[in-house]
C-alpha positions as CSV (number, residue, x, y, z in Angstrom):
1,X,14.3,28.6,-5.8
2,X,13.4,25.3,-7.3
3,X,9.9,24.4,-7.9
4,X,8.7,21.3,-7.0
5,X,6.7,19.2,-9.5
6,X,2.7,19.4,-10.0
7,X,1.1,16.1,-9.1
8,X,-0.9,15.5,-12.6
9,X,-5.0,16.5,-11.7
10,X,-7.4,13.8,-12.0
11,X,-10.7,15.1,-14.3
12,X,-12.9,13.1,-13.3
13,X,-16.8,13.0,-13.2
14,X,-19.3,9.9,-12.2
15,X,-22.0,9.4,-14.5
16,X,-23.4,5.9,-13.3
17,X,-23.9,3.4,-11.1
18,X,-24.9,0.0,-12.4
19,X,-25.9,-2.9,-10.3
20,X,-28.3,-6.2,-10.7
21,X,-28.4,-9.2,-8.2
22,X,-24.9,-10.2,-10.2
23,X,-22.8,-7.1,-10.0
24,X,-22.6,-3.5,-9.7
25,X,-20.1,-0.8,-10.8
26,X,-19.2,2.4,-11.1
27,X,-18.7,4.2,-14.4
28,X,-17.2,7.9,-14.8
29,X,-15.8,9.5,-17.7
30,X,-12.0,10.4,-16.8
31,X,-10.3,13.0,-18.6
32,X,-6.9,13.4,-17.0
33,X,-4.9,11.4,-19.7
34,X,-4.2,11.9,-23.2
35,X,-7.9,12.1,-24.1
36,X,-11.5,11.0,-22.8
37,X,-12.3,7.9,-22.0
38,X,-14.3,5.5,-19.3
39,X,-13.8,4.3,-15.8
40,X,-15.2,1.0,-15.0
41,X,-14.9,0.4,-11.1
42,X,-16.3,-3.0,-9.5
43,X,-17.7,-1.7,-6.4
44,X,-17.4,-4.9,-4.4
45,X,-13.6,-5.4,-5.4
46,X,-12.4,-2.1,-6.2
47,X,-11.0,-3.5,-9.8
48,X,-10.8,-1.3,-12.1
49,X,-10.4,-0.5,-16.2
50,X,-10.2,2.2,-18.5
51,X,-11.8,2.1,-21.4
52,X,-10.7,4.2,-24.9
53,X,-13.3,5.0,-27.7
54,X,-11.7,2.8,-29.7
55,X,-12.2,-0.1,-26.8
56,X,-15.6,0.8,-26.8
57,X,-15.6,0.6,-30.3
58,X,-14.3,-2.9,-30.3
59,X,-16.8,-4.1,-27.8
60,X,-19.7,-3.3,-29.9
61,X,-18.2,-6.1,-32.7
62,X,-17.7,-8.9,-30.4
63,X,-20.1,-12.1,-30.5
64,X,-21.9,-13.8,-28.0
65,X,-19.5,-15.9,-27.2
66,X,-16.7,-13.4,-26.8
67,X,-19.0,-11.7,-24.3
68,X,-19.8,-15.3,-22.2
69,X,-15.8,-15.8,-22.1
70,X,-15.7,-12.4,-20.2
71,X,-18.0,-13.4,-17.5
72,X,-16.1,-13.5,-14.4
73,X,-17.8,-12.5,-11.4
74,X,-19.5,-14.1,-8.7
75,X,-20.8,-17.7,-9.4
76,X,-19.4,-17.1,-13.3
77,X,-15.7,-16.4,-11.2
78,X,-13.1,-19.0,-12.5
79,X,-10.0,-17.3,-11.4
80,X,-8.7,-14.0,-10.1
81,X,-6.2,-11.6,-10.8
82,X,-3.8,-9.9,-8.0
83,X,-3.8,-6.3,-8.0
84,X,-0.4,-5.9,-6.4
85,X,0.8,-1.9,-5.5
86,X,3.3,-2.7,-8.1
87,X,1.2,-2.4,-10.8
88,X,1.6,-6.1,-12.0
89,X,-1.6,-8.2,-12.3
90,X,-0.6,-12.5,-12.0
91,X,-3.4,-14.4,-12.7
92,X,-4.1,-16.9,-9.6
93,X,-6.4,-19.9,-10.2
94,X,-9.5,-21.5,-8.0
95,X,-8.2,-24.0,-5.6
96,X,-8.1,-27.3,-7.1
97,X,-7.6,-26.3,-10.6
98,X,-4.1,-26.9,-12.4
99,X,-2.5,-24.0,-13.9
């Protein structure tokens, strides 16, 4: 008899949900891949990102500025990115603006 591959088990565990009159999201710690790390969710898009400890790491060094360049949701939103089924984000810009 041949056995029929496991699908892999998600770990996964909410611990927050953060929200203000700008944004809210959904963070749970996921443990179903090579080692702990984060799960940011945008709860009006469904966008998502994992974040490593040494990610997190990073974010506590950047500046200001760095942070304002991130800022992309509601009236800060610029441009969006397609979350095709594929896997492949491709940046699409705000009508009226030249690539």
């Amino acid at each position: 008899m041949s056995e029929q591959p496991r699908a892999a088990r998600v770990r996964r565990s909410r611990l927050a949900e953060l929200g203000n009159e700008f944004a809210v999201v959904h963070i749970s710690l996921d443990e179903s891949g090579n080692g702990p790390r984060l799960l940011v969710e945008d709860a009006e898009t469904g966008d998502h990102i994992f974040l490593t400890p040494l990610e997190l790491a990073s974010l506590c060094l950047a500046t200001p500025q760095d942070r304002t360049d991130w800022l992309r949701v509601g009236a800060y939103r610029d441009e969006r990115r397609d979350r095709s089924v594929d896997g492949h984000a491709s940046e699409t810009h705000a009508p009226g603006e030249q690539a």
